[in-house]
ZAMARGU-4260 file (C-alpha; in steps of 0.2 Angstrom, whole numbers, plus 5000, padded with zeros to 4 digits):
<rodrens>
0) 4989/5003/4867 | 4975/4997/4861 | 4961/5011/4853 | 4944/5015/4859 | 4937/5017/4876
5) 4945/5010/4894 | 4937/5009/4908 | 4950/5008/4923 | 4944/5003/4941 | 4952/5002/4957
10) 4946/4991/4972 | 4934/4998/4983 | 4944/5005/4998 | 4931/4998/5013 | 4924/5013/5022
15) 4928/5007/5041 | 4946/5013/5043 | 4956/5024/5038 | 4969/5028/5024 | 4986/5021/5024
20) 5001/5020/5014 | 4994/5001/5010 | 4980/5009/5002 | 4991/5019/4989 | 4999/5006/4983
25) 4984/5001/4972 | 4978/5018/4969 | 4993/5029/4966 | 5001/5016/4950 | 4981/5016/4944
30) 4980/5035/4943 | 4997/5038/4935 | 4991/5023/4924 | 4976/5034/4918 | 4986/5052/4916
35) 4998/5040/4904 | 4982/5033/4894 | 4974/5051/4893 | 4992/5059/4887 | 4994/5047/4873
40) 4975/5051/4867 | 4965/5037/4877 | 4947/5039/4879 | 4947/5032/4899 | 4934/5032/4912
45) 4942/5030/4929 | 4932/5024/4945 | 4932/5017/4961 | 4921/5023/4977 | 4918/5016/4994
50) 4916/5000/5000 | 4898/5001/5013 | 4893/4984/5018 | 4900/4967/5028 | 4900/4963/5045
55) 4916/4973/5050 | 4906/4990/5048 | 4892/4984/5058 | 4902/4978/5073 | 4912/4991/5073
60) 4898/5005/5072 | 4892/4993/5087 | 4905/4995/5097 | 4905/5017/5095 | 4886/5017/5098
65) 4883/5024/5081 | 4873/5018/5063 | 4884/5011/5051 | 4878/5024/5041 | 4886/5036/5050
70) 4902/5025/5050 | 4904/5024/5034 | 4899/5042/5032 | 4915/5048/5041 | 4926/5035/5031
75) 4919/5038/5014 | 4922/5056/5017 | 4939/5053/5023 | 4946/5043/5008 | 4941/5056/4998
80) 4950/5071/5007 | 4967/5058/5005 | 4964/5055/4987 | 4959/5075/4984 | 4980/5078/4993
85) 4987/5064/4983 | 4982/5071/4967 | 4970/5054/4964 | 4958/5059/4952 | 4944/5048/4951
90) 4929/5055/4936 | 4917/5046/4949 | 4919/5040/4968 | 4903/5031/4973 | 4897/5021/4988
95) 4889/5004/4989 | 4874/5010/5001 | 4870/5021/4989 | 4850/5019/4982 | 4859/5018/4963
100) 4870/5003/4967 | 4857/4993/4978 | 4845/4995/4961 | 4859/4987/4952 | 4865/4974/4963
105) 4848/4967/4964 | 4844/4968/4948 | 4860/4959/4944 | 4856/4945/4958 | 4837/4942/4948
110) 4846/4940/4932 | 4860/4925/4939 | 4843/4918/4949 | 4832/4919/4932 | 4848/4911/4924
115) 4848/4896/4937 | 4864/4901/4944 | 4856/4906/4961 | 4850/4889/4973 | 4844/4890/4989
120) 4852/4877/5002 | 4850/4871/5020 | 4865/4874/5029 | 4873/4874/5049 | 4879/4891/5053
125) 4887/4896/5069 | 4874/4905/5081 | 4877/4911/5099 | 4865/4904/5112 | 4869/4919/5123
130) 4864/4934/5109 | 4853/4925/5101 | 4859/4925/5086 | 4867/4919/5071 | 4884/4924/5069
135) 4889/4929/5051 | 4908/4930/5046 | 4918/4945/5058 | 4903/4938/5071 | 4913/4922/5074
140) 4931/4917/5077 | 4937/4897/5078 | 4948/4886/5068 | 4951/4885/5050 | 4947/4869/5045
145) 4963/4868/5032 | 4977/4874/5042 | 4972/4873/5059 | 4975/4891/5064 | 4964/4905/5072
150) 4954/4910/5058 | 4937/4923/5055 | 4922/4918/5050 | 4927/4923/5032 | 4944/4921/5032
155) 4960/4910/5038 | 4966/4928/5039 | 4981/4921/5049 | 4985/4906/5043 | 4983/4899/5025
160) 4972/4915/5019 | 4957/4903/5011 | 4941/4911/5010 | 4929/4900/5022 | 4910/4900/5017
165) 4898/4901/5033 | 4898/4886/5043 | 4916/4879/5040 | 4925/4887/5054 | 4928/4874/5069
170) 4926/4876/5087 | 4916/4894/5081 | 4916/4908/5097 | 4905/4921/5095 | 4915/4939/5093
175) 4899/4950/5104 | 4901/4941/5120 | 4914/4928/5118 | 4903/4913/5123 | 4906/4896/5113
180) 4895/4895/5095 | 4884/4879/5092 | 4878/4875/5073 | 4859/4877/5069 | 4853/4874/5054
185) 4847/4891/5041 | 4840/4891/5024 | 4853/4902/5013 | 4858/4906/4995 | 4871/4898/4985
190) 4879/4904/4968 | 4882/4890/4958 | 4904/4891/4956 | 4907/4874/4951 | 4897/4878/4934
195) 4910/4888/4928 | 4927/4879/4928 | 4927/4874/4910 | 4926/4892/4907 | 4936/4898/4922
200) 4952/4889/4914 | 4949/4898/4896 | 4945/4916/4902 | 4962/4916/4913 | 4971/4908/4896
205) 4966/4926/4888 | 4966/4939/4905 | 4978/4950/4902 | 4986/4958/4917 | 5002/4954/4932
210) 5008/4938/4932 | 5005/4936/4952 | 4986/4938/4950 | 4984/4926/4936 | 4997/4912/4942
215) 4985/4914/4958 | 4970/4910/4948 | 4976/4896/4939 | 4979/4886/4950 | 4966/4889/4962
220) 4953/4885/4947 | 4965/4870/4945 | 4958/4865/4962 | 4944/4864/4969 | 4929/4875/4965
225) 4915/4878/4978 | 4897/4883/4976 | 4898/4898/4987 | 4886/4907/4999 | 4881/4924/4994
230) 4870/4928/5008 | 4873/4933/5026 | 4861/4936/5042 | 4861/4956/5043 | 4851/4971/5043
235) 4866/4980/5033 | 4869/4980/5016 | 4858/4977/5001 | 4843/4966/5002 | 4842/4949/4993
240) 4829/4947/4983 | 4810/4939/4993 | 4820/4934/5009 | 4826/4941/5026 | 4845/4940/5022
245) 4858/4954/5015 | 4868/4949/5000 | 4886/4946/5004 | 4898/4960/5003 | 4907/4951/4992
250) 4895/4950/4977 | 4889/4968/4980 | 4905/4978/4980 | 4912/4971/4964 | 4896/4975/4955
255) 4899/4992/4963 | 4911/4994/4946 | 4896/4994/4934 | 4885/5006/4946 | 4899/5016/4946
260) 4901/5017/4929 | 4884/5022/4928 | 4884/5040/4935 | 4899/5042/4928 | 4894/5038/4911
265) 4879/5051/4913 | 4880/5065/4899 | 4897/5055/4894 | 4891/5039/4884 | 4881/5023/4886
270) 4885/5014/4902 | 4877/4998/4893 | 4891/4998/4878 | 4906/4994/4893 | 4894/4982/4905
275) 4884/4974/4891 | 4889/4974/4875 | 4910/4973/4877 | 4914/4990/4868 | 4928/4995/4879
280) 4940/4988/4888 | 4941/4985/4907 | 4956/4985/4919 | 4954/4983/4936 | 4967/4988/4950
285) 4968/4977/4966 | 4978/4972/4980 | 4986/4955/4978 | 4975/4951/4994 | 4958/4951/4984
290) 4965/4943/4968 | 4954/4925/4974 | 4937/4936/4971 | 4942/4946/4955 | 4949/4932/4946
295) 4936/4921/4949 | 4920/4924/4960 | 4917/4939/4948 | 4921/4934/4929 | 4910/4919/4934
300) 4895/4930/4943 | 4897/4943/4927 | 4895/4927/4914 | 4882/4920/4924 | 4872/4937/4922
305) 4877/4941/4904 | 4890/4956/4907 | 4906/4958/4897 | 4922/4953/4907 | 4937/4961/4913
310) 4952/4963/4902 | 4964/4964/4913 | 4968/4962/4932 | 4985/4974/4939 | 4988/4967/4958
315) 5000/4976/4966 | 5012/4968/4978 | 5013/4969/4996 | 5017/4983/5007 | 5031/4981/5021
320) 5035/4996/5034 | 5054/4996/5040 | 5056/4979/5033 | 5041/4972/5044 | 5027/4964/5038
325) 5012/4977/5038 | 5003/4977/5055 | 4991/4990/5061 | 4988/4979/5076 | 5008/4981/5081
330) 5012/4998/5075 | 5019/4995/5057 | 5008/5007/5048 | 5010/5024/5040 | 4994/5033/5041
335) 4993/5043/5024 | 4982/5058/5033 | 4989/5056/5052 | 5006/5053/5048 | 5012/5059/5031
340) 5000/5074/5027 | 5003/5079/5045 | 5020/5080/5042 | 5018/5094/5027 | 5028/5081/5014
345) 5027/5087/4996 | 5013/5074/4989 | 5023/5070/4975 | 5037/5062/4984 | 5026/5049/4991
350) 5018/5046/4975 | 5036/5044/4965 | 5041/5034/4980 | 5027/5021/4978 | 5029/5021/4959
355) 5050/5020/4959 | 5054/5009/4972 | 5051/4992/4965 | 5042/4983/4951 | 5022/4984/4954
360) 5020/4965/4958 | 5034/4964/4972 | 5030/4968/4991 | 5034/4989/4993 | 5045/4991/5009
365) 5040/5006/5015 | 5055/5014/5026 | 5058/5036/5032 | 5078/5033/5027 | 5075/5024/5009
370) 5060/5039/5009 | 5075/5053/5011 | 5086/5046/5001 | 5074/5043/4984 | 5069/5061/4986
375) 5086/5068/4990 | 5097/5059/4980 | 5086/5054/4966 | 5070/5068/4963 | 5081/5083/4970
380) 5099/5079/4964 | 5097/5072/4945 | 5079/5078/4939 | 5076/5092/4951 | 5094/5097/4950
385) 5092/5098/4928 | 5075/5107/4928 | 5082/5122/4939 | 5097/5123/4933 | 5091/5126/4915
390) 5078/5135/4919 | 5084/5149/4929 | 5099/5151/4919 | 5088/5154/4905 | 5079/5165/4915
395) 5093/5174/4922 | 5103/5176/4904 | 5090/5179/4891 | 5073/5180/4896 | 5065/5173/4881
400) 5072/5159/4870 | 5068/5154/4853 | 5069/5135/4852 | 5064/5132/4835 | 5082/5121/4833
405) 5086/5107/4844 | 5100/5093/4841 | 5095/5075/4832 | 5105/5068/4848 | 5095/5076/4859
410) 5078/5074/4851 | 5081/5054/4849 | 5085/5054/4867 | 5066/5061/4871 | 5058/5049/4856
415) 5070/5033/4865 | 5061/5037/4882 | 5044/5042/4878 | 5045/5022/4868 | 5053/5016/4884
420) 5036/5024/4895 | 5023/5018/4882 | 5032/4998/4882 | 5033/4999/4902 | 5015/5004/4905
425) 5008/4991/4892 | 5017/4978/4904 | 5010/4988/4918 | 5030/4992/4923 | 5027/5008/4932
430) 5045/5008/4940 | 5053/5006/4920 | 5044/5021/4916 | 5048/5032/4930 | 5066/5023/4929
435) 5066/5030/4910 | 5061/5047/4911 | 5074/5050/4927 | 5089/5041/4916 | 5084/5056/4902
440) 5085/5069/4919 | 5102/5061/4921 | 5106/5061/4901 | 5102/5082/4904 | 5113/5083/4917
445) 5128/5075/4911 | 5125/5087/4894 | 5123/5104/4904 | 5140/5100/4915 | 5150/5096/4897
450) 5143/5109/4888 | 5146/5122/4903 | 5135/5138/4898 | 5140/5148/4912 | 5158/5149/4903
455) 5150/5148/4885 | 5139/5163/4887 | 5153/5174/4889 | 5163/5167/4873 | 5150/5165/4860
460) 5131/5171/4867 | 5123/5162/4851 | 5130/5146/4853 | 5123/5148/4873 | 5108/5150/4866
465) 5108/5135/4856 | 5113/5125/4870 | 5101/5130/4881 | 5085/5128/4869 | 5096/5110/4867
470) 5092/5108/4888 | 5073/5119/4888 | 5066/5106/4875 | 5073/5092/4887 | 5064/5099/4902
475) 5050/5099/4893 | 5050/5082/4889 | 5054/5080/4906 | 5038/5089/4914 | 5028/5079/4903
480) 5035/5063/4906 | 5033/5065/4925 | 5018/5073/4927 | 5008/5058/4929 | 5020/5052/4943
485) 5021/5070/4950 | 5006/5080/4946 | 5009/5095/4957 | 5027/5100/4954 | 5027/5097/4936
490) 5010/5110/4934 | 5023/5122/4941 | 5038/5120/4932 | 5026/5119/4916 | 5023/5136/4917
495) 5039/5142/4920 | 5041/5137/4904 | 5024/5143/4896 | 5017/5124/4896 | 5001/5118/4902
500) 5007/5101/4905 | 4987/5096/4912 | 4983/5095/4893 | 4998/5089/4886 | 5000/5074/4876
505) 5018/5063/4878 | 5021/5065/4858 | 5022/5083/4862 | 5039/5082/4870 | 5044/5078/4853
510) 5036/5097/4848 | 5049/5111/4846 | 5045/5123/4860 | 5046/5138/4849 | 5047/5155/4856
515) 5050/5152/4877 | 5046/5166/4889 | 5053/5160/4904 | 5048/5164/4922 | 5058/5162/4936
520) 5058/5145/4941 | 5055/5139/4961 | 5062/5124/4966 | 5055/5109/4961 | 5059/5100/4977
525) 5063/5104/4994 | 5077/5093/5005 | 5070/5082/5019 | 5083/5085/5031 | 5088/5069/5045
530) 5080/5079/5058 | 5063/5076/5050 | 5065/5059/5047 | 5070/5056/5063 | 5055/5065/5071
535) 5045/5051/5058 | 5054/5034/5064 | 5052/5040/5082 | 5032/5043/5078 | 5033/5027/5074
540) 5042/5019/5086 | 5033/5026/5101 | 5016/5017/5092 | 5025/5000/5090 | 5029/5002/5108
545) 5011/5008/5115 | 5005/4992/5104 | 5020/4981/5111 | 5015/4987/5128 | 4996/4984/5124
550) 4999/4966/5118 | 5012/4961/5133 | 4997/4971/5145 | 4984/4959/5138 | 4996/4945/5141
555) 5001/4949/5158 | 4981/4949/5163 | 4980/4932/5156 | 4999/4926/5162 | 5001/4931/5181
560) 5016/4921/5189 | 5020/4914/5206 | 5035/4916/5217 | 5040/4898/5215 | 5041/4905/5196
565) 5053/4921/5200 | 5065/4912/5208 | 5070/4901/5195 | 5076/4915/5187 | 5096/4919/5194
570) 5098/4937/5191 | 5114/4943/5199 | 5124/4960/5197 | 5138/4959/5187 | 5153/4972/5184
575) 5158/4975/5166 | 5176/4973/5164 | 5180/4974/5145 | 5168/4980/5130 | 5169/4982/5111
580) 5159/4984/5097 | 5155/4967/5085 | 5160/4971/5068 | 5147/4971/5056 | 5132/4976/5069
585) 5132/4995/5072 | 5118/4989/5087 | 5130/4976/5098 | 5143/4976/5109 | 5153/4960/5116
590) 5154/4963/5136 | 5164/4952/5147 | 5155/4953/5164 | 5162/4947/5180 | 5148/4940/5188
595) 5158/4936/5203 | 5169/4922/5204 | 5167/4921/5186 | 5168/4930/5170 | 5154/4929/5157
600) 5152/4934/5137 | 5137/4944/5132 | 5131/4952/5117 | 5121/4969/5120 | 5111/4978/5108
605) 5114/4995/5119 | 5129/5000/5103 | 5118/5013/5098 | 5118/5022/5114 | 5134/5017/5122
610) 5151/5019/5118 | 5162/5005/5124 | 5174/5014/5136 | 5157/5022/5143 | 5152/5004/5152
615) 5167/4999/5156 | 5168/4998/5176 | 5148/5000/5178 | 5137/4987/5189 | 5122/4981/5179
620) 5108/4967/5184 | 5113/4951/5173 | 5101/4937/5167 | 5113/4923/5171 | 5105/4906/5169
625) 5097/4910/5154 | 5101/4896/5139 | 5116/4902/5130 | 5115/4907/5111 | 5126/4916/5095
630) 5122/4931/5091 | 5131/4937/5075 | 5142/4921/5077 | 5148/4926/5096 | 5139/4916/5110
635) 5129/4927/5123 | 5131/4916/5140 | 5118/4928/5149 | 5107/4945/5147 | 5110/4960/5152
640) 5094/4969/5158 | 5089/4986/5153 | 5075/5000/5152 | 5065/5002/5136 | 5064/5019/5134
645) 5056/5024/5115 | 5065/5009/5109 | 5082/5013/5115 | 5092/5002/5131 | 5094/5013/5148
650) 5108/5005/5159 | 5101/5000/5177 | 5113/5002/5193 | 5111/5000/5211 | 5112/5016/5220
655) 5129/5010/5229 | 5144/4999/5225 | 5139/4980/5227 | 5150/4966/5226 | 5146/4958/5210
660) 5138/4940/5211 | 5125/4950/5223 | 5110/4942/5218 | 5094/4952/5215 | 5077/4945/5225
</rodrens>
């Protein structure tokens, strides 16, 4: 680690939604970051605060009859109740609507403008005839002139993920009233991104940080640059200098990090020596979704202005749920507040879950049975399983322990992990470290099972002492170790032990403990049972539904069908004659169906639910001229129909026996 002062910032979390588990996966690794750089002796400034401006909060605060003021007021309040339960420790959480931050930003957009880096420029812009108004970015919806999907105003947020500047998007519809866009002609500001390509190429040479973000640079600078529009046609959001525009959200949220920095810097140190004159060193924590704008539009805009430039850019990966692609829209979400909190989790299981499961860059599949498992049979069986152990023995069998001795074997153990923590956070390999301080958990164990105390203590009490000092001085290292990954629970055990861990430095796990008075130790962690877990996928699976249902209501409106439709489907009662499970899917079972005169093969996801000898002999509706396909390498000729109920097939049967063949009308 590099000496002096570090200034670490996560991305603004935007105050028009919110919390979920999406959101953690920049600012969870970013605060465990920061307790790591403050245990080894870092002078750190950590900030963040929320995002207040763009079109989104003011269409939304339209639509619930309130100010965006008051919008962002209930979000900005909400983020920081969820960061205050995770243990996110920010030394400042600011907002951009605040007086502070539009007296920078403006101050910041005169100096680009006095450096000739601010032009203004005719341009078309999409404006409804039927509002009366020009439609800025969420305003408008139409077709993203690279990829040809359906695309915001902003944003091929569907297709190709380009940023689009105002007055790209084709065929533009206005969002208000739905009505069809035209293109009239508006005087806006340009800042001048093609100016800074030379220098582009060189900064991203030197950036430190996760490969992900900077490949993305590279080759988007590789391309082609565009002077792009930095302002919009709003009331909300900070005023552009001598006009009647707003800046874009865009330029004022990232500037956000030196207003920030301000208050926090008050009674601290001079702001001017990290923004101005390059004295410390700048890491910035985002989402791999907004790497476009912090590895580009804002070295160039703090160049362009005369700030010092970030050192570094951490993108997280992307965040699955249940192996789908994230989707508030369609139910994949887990709401940190609504969902998780609710739910009386321990905090640090989510946070050790976030950090553990993969390497920062790669997508994060968030899922309720990996959840159980990584807390059962990682936190609760190896480290939760050695802290206890040792502890209350000790605390059962002496009392007080004098650990002035410990083994060379064991102290090399704790100076090989405490090395392996500090080389995985300079390569911003959270996992490795969390991975290093659990395979010294798993190190203690395997010595307290050999070395078996509970037998030695009754043959020679002095070598059981040793012993156990050998195994207190390990969970010592071990609460430090993890206390930046599980803040809460390690406090605890700390002073079961006499050790304030909240001021601890990582090189003291390499102190002697000395005299020990021991308490008596609570478990660290408590099981999640399947019950639980089960009551959390069904949570989720009734909001998948209502979304599915919600989506295939909107459809239905828009997709009414005739009878002339209906009858080309052939759907007949069949009887099931024979039924077994296909090896490999726990969800399917092969059916032959007699469907009268003839016996059909179908594959039915009911396994779950049904045994096989359960359906044999029932009557059931059948899909029969539906195309024929393999499934799992057997071919489905037909489909059986069902109920959805929470996710799970119901069988349907005529209320009497039928002939089979009978066709349904």
């Amino acid at each position: 680690m590099k000496p002096g002062l570090k200034l670490v910032t996560c991305g603004l979390p935007y105050a028009n939604g919110k919390a979920h588990i999406g959101h953690l996966r920049t600012y969870v690794p970013a605060d465990v970051y920061v307790r790591y750089l403050k245990m080894l002796g870092e002078d750190v400034i950590f900030i963040c605060g929320s995002d207040c401006h763009g079109t989104p909060i003011v269409v939304n605060a339209e639509k619930e009859g309130i100010s965006p003021r008051e919008l962002v007021d209930r979000y900005h309040d909400h983020f920081q109740k969820v960061f205050k339960a995770i243990d996110i420790e920010f030394d400042f959480f600011g907002r951009t609507d605040s007086e502070y931050h539009h007296i920078r930003t403006q101050e910041f957009v005169k100096k680009l403008i006095e450096n000739g880096y601010i032009f203004p420029k005719e341009i078309e812009l999409a404006y409804c005839p039927k509002c009366q108004r020009f439609l800025p970015d969420r305003y408008v919806e139409g077709i993203c002139p690279y990829c040809g999907s359906v695309a915001r105003g902003d944003e091929c947020d569907q297709g190709c993920g380009r940023h689009l500047e105002p007055g790209e998007i084709k065929e533009p519809k206005c969002k208000i009233c739905g009505s069809n866009a035209v293109f009239r002609k508006q005087k806006h500001y340009f800042f001048r991104l093609t100016a800074f390509k030379d220098f582009l190429l060189d900064y991203l040479e030197n950036l430190r940080g996760t490969e992900n973000a900077l490949n993305y640079a590279k080759q988007w600078v590789k391309g082609e640059l565009k002077d792009w529009c930095i302002t919009r046609n709003l009331e909300w959001g900070v005023k552009f200098p001598g006009e009647d525009l707003v800046v874009y959200v865009w330029v004022d949220a990232p500037i956000g990090y030196i207003s920030f920095t301000e208050k926090a810097c008050e009674g601290r140190c001079d702001w001017k020596d990290i923004w101005i004159n390059g004295k410390a060193e700048i890491i910035h924590f985002i989402g791999l979704d907004i790497v476009y704008h912090h590895c580009i539009f804002w070295p160039a805009m703090l160049k362009g202005a005369g700030y010092a430039l970030p050192n570094a850019v951490v993108a997280s990966g992307m965040v699955k749920v249940e192996g789908k692609t994230f989707s508030k829209s369609r139910g994949y979400v887990v709401w940190v507040e609504d969902d998780y909190l609710k739910a009386g989790f321990n905090t640090d299981y989510l946070r050790y879950y976030i950090v553990n499961y993969t390497s920062h860059q790669r997508d994060l599949n968030f899922s309720w049975e990996v959840f159980r498992d990584k807390v059962n049979n990682e936190l609760i069986a190896t480290l939760g399983n050695f802290l206890y152990r040792v502890m209350h023995f000790a605390w059962k069998n002496f009392g007080s322990v004098e650990v002035s001795e410990v083994d060379e074997e064991i102290m090399q153990k704790i100076a090989e992990t405490k090395d392996k923590i500090v080389r995985a956070l300079e390569e911003w390999e959270f996992k490795v470290a969390s991975d290093a301080f659990m395979e010294l958990a798993g190190f203690g164990n395997v010595y307290f099972q050999n070395v078996k105390p509970w037998e030695l203590i009754k043959e020679n009490k002095e070598e059981c002492i040793k012993v156990i000092a050998n195994c207190l001085q390990l969970a010592k290292a071990l609460i430090i170790f993890s206390y930046p990954v599980m803040p809460r629970t390690m406090e605890k055990m700390g002073r079961c032990i006499g050790l304030d861990v909240r001021n601890a430095k990582l090189e003291d796990a390499l102190s002697l403990l000395g005299k020990t008075e021991l308490e008596k130790p609570d478990v660290p962690f408590e099981k999640i049972d399947d019950k639980k877990i089960e009551e959390m996928e069904k949570l989720m699976m009734e909001r998948i539904r209502r979304a599915e249902m919600a989506e295939k209501g909107a459809k239905e409106e828009k997709e009414i069908i005739d009878i002339e439709e209906f009858k080309r489907l052939d759907i007949r009662i069949g009887r099931i004659v024979k039924a077994e499970r296909i090896k490999g899917a726990k969800k399917l079972l092969r059916l032959e169906v007699d469907i009268g005169g003839e016996v059909r093969q179908l594959v039915a996801g009911i396994a779950e639910v049904y045994e096989p000898e359960d359906v044999v002999g029932k009557l059931v509706p059948i899909l029969v001229n539906l195309k024929p396909a393999k499934i799992r390498g057997v071919e489905s000729q037909g489909m059986m129909l069902a109920a959805d109920i929470d996710g799970k097939p119901v069988l349907l049967h005529p209320d009497k026996d039928v002939p089979p063949g009978s066709k349904i009308r």
